[in-house]
TIDOKE-959784 format. One record per residue (C-alpha): residue number from 1; y, z, x. Coordinates in steps of 0.1 Angstrom, whole numbers, plus 5000, padded with zeros to 4 digits. Each point is the difference from the previous one (the first is absolute). Last residue first. Example, Ala and Ser with C-alpha at 12.3 -4.5 7.8 and 13.67 -1.06 7.14 Angstrom:
<rs>
   nr  north    up  east
    2   4989  5071  5137
    1   4966  5007  4986
</rs>
This chain:
<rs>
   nr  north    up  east
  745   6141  5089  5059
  744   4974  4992  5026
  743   4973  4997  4972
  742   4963  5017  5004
  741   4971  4978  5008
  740   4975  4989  4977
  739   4967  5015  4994
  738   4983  4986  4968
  737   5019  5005  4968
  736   4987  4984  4966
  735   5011  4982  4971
  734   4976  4989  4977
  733   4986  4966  4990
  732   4986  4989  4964
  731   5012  4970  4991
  730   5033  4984  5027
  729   5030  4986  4989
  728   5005  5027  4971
  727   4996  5030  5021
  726   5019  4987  5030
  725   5030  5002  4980
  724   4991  5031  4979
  723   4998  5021  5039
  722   5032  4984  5016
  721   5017  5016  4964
  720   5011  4974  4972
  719   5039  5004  4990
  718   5009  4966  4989
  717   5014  4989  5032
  716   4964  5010  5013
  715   4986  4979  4983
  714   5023  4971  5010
  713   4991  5008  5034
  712   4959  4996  4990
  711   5005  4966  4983
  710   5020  4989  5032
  709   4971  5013  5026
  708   4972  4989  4976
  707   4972  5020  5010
  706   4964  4988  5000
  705   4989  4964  5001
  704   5028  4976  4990
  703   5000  4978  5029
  702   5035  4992  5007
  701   5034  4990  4981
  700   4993  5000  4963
  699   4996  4976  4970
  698   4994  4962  4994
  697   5010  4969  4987
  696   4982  4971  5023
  695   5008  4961  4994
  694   4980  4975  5021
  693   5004  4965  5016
  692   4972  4978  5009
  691   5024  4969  4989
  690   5009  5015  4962
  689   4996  5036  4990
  688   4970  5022  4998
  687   5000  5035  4987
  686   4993  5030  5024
  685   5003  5032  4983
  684   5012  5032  5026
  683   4993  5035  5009
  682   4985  4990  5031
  681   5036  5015  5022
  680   5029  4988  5010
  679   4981  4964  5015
  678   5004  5001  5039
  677   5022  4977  5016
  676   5030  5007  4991
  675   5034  4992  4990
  674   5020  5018  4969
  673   5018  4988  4971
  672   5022  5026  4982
  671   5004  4998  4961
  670   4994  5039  4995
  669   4964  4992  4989
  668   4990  4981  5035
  667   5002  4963  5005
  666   4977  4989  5027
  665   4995  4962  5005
  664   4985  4978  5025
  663   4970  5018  5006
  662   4969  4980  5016
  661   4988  5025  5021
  660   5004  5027  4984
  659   4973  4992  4971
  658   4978  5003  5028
  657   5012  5030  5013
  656   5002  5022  4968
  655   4967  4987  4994
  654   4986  5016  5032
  653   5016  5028  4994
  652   4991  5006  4967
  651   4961  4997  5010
  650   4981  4971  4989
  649   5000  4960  5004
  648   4971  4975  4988
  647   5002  4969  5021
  646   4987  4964  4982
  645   4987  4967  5017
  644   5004  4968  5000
  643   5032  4990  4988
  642   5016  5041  5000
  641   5000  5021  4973
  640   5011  5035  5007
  639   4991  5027  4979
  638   5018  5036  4998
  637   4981  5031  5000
  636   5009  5039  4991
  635   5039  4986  4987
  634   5016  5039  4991
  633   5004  5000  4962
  632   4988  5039  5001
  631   4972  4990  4978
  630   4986  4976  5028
  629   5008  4962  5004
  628   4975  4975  5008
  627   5000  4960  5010
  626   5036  4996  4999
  625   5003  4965  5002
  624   5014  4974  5035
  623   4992  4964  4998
  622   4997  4970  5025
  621   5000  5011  5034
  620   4987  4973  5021
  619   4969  4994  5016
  618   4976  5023  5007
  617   4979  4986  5029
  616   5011  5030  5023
  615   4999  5028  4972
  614   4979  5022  5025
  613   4963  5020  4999
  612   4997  4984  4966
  611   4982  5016  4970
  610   4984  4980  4972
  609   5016  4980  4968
  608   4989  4968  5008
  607   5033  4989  5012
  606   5006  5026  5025
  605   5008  5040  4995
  604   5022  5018  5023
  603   4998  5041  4991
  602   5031  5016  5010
  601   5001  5039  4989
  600   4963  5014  5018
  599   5016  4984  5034
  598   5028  5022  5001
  597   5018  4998  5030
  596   4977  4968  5017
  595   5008  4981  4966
  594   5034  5015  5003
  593   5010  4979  5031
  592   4983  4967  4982
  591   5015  5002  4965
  590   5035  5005  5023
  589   4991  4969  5019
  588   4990  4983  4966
  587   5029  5008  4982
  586   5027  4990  5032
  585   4981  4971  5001
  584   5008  4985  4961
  583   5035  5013  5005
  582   5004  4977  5028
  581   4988  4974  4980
  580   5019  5003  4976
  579   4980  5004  4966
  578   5009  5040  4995
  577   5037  5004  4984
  576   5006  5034  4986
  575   5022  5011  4974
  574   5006  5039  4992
  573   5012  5023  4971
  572   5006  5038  5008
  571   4997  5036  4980
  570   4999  5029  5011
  569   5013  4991  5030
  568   5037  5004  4995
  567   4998  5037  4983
  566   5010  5011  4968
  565   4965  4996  4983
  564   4984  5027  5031
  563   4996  5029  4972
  562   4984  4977  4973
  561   5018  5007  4966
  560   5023  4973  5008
  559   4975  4974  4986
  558   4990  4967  5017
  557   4990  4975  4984
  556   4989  4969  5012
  555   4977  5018  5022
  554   4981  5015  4976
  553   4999  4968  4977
  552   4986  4981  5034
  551   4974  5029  5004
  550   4989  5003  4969
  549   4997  4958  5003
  548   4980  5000  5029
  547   4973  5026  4986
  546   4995  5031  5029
  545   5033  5019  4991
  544   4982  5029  4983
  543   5022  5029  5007
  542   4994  5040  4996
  541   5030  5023  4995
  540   5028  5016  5018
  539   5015  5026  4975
  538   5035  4994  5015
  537   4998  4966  5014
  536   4977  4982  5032
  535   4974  4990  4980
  534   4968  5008  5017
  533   4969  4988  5020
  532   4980  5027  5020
  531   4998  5010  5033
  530   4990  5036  5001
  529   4960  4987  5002
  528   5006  4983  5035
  527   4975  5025  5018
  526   4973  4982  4969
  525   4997  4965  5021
  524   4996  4971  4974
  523   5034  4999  4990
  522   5013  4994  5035
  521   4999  4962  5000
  520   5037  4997  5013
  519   5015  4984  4966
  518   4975  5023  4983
  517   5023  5028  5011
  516   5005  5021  4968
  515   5034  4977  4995
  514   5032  5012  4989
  513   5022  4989  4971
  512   5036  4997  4990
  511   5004  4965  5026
  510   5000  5028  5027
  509   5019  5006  5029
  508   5003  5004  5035
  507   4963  5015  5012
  506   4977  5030  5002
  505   4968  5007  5008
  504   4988  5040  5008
  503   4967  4998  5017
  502   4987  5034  4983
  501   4990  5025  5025
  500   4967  5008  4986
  499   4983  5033  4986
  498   5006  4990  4969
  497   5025  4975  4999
  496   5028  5015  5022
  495   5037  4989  5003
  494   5016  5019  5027
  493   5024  5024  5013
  492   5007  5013  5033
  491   5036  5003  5000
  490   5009  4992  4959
  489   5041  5015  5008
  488   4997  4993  5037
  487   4994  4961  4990
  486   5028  4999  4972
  485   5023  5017  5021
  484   4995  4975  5024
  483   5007  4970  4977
  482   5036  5020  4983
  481   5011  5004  5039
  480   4996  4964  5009
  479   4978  4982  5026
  478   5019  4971  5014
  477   4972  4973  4985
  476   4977  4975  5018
  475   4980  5030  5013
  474   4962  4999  4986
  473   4996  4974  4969
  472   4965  5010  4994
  471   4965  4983  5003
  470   5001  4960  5003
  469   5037  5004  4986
  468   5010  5007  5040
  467   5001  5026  5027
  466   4964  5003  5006
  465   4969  5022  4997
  464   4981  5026  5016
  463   5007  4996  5038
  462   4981  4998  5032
  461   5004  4959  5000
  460   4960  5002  5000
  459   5002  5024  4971
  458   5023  4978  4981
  457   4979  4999  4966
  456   4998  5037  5004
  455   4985  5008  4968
  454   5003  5040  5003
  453   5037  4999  5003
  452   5004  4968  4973
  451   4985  5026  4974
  450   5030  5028  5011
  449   5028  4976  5001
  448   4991  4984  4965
  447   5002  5039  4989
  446   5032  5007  5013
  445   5014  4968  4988
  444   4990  5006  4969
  443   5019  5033  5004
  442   5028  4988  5011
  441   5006  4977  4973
  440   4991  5027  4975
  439   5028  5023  5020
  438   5026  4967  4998
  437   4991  5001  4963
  436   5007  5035  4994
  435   5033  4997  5022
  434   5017  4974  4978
  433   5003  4966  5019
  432   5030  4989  5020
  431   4980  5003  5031
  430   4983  4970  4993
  429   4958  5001  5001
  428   4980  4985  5027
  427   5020  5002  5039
  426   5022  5033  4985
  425   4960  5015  4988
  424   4988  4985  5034
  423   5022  5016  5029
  422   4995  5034  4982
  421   4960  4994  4995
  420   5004  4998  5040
  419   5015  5034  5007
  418   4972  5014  4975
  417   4974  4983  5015
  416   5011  5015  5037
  415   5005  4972  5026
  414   4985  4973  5022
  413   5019  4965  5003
  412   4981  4972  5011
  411   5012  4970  5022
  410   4975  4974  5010
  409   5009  4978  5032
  408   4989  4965  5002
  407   4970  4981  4999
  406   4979  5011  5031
  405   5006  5034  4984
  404   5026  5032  5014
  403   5006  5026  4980
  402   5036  5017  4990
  401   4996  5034  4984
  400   5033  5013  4978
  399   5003  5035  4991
  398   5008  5022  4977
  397   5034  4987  4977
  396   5006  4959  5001
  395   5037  4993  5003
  394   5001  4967  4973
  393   4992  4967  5021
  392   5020  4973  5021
  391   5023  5019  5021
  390   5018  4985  5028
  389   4989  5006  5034
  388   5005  4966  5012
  387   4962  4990  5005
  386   4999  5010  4960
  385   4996  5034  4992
  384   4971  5025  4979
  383   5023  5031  4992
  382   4984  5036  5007
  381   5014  5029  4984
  380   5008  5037  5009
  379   4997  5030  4972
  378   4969  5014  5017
  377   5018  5000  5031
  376   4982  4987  5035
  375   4990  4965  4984
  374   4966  4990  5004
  373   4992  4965  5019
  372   4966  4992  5006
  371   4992  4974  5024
  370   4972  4971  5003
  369   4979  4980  5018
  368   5018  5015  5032
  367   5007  4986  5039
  366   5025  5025  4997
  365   5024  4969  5019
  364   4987  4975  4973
  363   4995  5018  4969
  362   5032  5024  5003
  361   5020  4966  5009
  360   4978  4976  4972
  359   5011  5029  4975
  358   5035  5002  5007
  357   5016  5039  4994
  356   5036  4999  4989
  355   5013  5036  5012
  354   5027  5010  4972
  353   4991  5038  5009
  352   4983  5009  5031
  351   4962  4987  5012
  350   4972  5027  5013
  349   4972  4986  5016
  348   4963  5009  4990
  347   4966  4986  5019
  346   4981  4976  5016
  345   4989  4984  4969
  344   5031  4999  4982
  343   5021  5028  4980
  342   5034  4997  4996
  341   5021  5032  4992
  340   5035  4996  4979
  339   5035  5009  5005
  338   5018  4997  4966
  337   5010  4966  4978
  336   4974  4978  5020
  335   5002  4966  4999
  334   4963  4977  5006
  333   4998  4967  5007
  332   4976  4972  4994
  331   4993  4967  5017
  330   4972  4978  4978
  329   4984  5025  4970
  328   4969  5001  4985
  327   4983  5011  4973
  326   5008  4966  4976
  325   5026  4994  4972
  324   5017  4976  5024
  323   5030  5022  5008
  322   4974  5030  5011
  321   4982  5025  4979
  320   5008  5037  5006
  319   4963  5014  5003
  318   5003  5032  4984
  317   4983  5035  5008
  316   4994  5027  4975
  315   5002  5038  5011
  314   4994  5027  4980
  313   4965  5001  4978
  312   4974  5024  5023
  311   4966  4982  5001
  310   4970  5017  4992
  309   4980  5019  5029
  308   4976  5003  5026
  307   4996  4959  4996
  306   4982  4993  5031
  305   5005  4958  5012
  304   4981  4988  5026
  303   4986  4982  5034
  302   5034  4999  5012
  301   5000  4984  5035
  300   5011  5012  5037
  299   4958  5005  5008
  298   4999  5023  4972
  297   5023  5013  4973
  296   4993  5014  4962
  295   5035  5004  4986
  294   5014  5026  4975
  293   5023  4987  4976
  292   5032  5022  4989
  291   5010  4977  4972
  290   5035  4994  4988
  289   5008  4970  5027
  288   4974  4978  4982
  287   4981  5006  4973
  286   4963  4997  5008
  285   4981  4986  4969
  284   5002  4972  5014
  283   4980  5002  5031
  282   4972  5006  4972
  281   4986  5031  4995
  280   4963  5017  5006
  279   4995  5032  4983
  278   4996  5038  5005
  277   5006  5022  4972
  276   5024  5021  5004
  275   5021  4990  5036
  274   4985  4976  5020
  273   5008  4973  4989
  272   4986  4969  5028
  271   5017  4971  5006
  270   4977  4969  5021
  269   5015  4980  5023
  268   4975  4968  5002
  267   5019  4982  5026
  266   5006  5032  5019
  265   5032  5004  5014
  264   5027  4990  5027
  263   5025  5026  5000
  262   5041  4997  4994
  261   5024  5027  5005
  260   4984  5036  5002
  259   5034  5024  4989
  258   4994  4986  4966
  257   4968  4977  4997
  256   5000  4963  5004
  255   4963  4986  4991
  254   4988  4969  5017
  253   4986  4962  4996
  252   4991  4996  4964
  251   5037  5011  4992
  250   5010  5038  4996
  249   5034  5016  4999
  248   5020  5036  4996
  247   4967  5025  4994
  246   5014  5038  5006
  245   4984  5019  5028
  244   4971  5012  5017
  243   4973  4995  5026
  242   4962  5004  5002
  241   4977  5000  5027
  240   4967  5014  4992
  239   4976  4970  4997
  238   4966  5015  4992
  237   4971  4973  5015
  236   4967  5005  4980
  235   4965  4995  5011
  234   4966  4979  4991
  233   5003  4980  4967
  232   4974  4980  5001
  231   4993  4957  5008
  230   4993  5008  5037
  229   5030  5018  5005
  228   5026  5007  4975
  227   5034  5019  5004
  226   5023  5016  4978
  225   5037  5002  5008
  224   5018  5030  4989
  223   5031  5011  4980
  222   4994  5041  4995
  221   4995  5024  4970
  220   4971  5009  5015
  219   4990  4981  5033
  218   5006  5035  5024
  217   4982  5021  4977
  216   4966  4979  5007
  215   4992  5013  5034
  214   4966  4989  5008
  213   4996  4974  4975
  212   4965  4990  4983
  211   5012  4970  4975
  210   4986  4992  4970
  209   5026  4980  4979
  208   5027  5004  4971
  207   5024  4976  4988
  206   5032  5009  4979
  205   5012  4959  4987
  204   5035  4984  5005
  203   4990  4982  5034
  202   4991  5027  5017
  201   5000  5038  4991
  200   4977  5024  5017
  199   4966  5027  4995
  198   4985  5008  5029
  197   4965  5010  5006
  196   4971  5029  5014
  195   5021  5023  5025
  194   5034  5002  4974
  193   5026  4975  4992
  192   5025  4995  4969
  191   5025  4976  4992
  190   5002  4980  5033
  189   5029  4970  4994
  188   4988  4969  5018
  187   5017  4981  5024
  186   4971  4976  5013
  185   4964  4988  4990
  184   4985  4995  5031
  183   4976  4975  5010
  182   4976  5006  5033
  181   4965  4984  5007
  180   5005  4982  4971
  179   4960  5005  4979
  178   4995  4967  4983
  177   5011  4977  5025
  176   5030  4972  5001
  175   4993  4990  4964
  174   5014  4970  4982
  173   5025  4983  4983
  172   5022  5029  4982
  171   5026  4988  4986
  170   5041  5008  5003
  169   5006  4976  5027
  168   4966  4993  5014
  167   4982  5030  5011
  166   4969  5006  5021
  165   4986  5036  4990
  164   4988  5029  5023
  163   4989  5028  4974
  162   5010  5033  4999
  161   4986  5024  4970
  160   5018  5019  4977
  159   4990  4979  4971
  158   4965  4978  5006
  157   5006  4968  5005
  156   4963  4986  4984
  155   4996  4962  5016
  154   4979  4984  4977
  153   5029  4968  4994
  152   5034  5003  5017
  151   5031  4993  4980
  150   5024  5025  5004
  149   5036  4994  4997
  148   5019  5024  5021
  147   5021  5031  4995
  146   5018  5016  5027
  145   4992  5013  5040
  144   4980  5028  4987
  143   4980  4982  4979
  142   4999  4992  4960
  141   4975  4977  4992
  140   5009  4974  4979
  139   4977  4975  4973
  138   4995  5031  4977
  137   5015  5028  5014
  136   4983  5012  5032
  135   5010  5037  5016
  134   5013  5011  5029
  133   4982  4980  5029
  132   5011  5008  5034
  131   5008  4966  5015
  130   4994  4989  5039
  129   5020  4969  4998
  128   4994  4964  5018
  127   5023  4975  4995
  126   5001  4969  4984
  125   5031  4975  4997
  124   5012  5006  5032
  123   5021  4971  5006
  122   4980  4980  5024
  121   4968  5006  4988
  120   4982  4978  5022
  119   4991  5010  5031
  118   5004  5038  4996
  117   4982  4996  4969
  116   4970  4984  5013
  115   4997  5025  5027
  114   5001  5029  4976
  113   4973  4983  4980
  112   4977  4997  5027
  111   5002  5036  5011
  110   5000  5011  4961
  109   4966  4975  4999
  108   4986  5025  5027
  107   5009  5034  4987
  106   4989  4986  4968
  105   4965  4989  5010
  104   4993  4968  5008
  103   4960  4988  4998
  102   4974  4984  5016
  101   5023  5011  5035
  100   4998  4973  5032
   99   5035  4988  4987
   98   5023  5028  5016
   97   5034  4986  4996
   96   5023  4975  5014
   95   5036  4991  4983
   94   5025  4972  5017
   93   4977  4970  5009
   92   4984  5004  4960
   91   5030  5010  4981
   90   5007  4966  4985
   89   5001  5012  4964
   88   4969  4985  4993
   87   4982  4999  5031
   86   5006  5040  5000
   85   4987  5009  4963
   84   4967  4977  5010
   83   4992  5020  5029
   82   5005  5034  4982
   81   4977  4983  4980
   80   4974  4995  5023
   79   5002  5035  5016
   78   4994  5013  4967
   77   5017  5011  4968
   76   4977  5012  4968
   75   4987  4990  4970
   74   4987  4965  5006
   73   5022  4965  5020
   72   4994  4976  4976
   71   5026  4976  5019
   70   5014  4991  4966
   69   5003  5035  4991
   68   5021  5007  5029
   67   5023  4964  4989
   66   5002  5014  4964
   65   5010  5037  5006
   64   5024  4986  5025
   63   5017  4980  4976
   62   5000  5027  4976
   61   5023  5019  5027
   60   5021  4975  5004
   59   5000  4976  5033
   58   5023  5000  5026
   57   4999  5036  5014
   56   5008  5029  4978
   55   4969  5000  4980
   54   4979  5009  5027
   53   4993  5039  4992
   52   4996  4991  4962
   51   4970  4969  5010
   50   4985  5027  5026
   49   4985  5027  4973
   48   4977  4981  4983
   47   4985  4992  5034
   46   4990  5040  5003
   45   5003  5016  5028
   44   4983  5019  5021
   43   4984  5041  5015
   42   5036  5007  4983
   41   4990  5000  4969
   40   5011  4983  4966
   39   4970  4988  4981
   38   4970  4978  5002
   37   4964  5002  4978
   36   4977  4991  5023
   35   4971  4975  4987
   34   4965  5008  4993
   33   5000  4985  4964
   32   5000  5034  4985
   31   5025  5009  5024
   30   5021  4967  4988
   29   4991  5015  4960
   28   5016  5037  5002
   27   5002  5012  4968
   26   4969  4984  4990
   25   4984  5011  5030
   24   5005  5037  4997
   23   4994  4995  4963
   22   4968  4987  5010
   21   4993  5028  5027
   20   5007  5025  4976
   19   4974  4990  4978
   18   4977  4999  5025
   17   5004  5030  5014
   16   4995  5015  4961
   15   4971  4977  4998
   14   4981  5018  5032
   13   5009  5035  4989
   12   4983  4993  4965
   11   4969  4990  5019
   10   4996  5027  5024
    9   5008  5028  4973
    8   4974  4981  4981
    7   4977  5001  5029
    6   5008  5040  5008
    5   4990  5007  4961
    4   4968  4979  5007
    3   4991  5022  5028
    2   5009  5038  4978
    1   4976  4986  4976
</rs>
């Protein structure tokens, strides 16, 4: 009994071995047929891998798929068809290798391979990269060097480990070896670290790794590099030298700090918070000049950014734009109305009263890229000058920075927000105005000035914004007692959504309605909740301008209920002439500028109706219609119609432009006729005349999102308070103090 027991046991063993061995070879058919199954090793390589690898030389890579198929060469490279590769890319008298081998392993073909590129990629197309591998996303891996696309069949890229990769561009072509001898994955922030792992930020994501560390506590809360050998992580290097100071300017080539001039940085310069919860930033999210930064240093480079805490709101820096509109300036001059101290490079000279100082001189016996110029006496100004000395600006308060570009010199002017809010409340709103609407001016103004601090658009100028209409009016205007009362009287007040500093808009004058800021495409973003369409009359109310003909009757007839019906631009009647044809260019260079401005506003279709990159083969312009309008009565889209094709134009601005461009006629409510080349405002109809000419009767001066400056004045006349004012152009906001400084009176 127990014998036949042990020959079933026997039996049913033998099937189940069976069994798996038919699934085994099912799965696996080539083994079943007694052929190797290849894959990526570096004991060879595979020919499937070759065609990607050569794909920079003469013939495409599908090309060289087809020819290395033709010569049926099998699975894996071989001295023969490292001999073919060098016949044909004429490689054979200039490359030798060791032929006697069956096979080439990697270490071999990389040999090979190296040579052929030195010979014949000339520009450097490939290069080899040892990559530790972050993470893969879809057709990209993520590496320590960026983010590549990823294309290589069976081969497993593990995260965390470092891999040695040929890369084309921003593809991956092939791989170098499996296990890099040594990859590193630099600048990392160290969260936590004890004798088993370590737990660090890179690339936006908290990583954590075995690791046996001898002394751990000295990698914690530290910038390090991490280094791989033989495919693992093996040790860490803790980079200890910091430095600190307030950001002024950084380009893709350096960072300037305060008291540190200019250092060559990282490429990749990561910006680490460090204070609550610990995060990765964007260079962005530094502001400039109001930021005590701390900087991780080695070898003479920043490495990066610690954020120990949040920015302090008192400075703002302006780029004073030159004749041209531009950031730079040819000669300039200096006046000083009290002695003054110049800082350069190699140090600080003292300059008396009514000293002209010349850029090129200080630049070119200092041997200096730039100076800084800060007035002795808190009360004494700085004039910008002509070669003569004359004065050709306002006295600027603070100080004035002169730096030195290829192009030209850029002037910026450093100061106090609240000394610059009052050189822009006299440069924006007249001095003439009750003082509850110059205090509403100044605080818009205030709060624009605080949101344009921790944008930066400048940052590589080392200033915030500029002196002109792009951001704020900044020192056009004597400033005025009534202005600077204004600004002490709200010091450090702002419009808050939420939690938000609300971007406070403002412009001219209404047409007796403002716009929720459709007209800029910021409808769909919830931060701009406060702006909201209105009537601009006691009581306010909620328009619906969108149909042509409401908007024509509205127009049409004006009522003196509205608070800005008094005043020259709120209402206006226009001519323009567009079939010259030097109108004709003048609409398709400005279509073309603020294509590349606003690309998501200017859409070029062609004859069949489907996208163009350019309106090249267009034609003529034959027709202009308002394609959409929103409630506000603000144009959203207007349609061109050109022979052969058709452009579909959004954004006030650009349509304020366009329609510019052929005005011949401006006649404003008062009877005055004015010149310019920029439509009032997109509060206009648009009827058709005779010979390509058009008649526009419209409303406003400006772009009708936010504040009107005239609607809020007459307010005010009325008896409306700073706080009702800014309460009926914007839903929702409240009025809060952040630190501001004290005033001087």
């Amino acid at each position: 009994m127990k014998s036949q027991n042990q020959k079933k046991l026997f039996i049913i063993g033998i099937g189940i071995i069976c069994i798996g061995f038919f699934l085994y070879f099912e799965k696996h058919p080539a083994i079943g047929r007694g052929e190797k199954e290849y894959g990526y090793t570096d004991e060879y390589v595979q020919i499937k891998e070759l065609p990607p690898l050569l794909d920079f030389y003469y013939y495409s890579g599908e090309e060289w798929e087809e020819k290395i198929a033709e010569q049926e060469f099998g699975e894996i490279v071989t001295p023969s068809v490292v001999s073919w590769i060098l016949e044909q890319t004429g490689s054979t008298e200039y490359i030798s290798f060791d032929g006697k081998k069956d096979a080439i392993d990697r270490a071999g073909w990389n040999e090979v391979y190296g040579q052929i590129l030195d010979l014949l990629d000339t520009e450097g197309v490939i290069r080899a990269s040892d990559e530790v591998v972050i993470k893969k996303e879809g057709d990209k891996l993520v590496c320590a060097s960026g983010t590549y696309e990823f294309f290589l069949d069976q081969l497993e890229a593990e995260p965390m480990t470092a891999v040695g990769f040929y890369i084309k561009e921003d593809r991956i072509i092939g791989v170098r070896s499996l296990k890099s001898r040594s990859a590193s994955l630099q600048n990392v922030y160290v969260k936590k670290a004890d004798e088993e792992k370590i737990e660090f930020l890179a690339k936006g994501e908290t990583h954590t790794l075995a690791l046996a560390m001898e002394a751990p506590e000295k990698a914690a809360d530290h910038v390090c590099d991490l280094i791989w050998e033989d495919g693992r992580i093996a040790r860490v290097s803790v980079k200890e030298d910091t430095i600190q100071g307030d950001l002024i300017a950084v380009d893709e080539n350096g960072i300037e700090i305060e008291g540190y001039g200019k250092i060559s940085r990282s490429p990749d310069l990561p910006v680490y918070k460090t204070y609550g919860t610990v995060e990765e930033k964007e260079l962005s999210d530094i502001v400039i000049a109001n930021m005590s930064v701390k900087y991780v240093v080695a070898a003479d480079r920043v490495e990066a950014v610690l954020l120990a805490e949040p920015a302090q709101l008192s400075r703002i820096r302006v780029l004073l734009l030159g004749e041209d509109g531009g950031p730079y300036h040819g000669e300039v001059g200096v006046l000083t109305t009290a002695p003054a101290v110049i800082a350069a490079d190699n140090g600080d000279s003292e300059v008396p009263a009514g000293t002209l100082i010349r850029a090129d001189e200080w630049f070119g016996a200092e041997g200096s890229t730039g100076i800084r110029i800060t007035p002795a006496e808190e009360t004494g100004e700085l004039f910008l000058c002509d070669t003569e000395g004359n004065a050709v600006s306002k006295g600027y308060q603070g100080i004035l920075e002169l730096r030195r570009y290829p192009e030209g010199t850029a002037v910026v002017s450093e100061l106090a927000i609240e000394q610059y809010l009052c050189s822009v409340v006299p440069s924006e709103m007249p001095s003439r105005f009750e003082k509850e609407a110059l205090k509403a001016q100044a605080v818009c103004a205030r709060s624009y000035a605080y949101i344009q601090l921790e944008r930066g658009d400048y940052a590589a100028f080392g200033a915030h914004v500029d002196d002109s209409t792009n951001y704020q009016v900044y020192n056009k205007q004597d400033r005025d007692e009534k202005t600077t009362a204004a600004v002490w009287d709200t010091a450090g007040t702002v419009l808050c959504f939420g939690d938000e500093t609300a971007e406070a808009y403002y412009f001219s004058t209404s047409a007796g309605v403002t716009g929720n800021g459709d007209a800029w495409n910021l409808t769909s973003d919830p931060k701009y909740g406060y702006l909201q369409s209105g009537m601009v009359k006691e009581g306010g109310g909620k328009p619906d301008l969108s149909d042509e003909q409401a908007f024509a009757g509205f127009i049409a007839a004006p009522d003196a209920s509205y608070y800005e019906s008094a005043m020259p631009y709120f209402r206006w009647n226009a001519v323009g002439d567009y079939t010259s044809k030097k109108t004709q260019n003048k609409i398709r260079e400005i279509l073309t500028a603020r294509k590349e401005k606003t690309p998501q506003d200017i859409v070029f279709l062609n004859r069949n109706k489907k996208q163009a990159d350019s309106m090249g083969k267009f034609g003529k312009l034959e027709s202009m219609k308002v394609a959409k309008r929103s409630k506000s009565g603000v144009i959203l889209q207007l349609k061109l119609k050109y022979k052969k094709g058709t452009v579909l134009v959004g954004n006030e601005y650009n349509i304020r432009a366009l329609l510019g461009a052929g005005l011949t006629e401006l006649v404003l409510s008062d009877g005055s006729k004015k010149e310019s080349v920029l439509l009032p405002s997109a509060y206009t109809t648009l009827s058709p005349l005779e010979n390509g000419t058009y008649a526009m009767a419209g409303g406003g001066y400006g772009h009708g999102i936010g504040m009107s400056q005239n609607g809020a004045g007459a307010m005010a006349a009325e008896g409306k308070t700073c706080e009702e004012i800014l309460k009926f152009f914007f839903s929702g906001i409240e009025l809060k103090a952040v630190m501001g400084e004290e005033s001087p009176q």
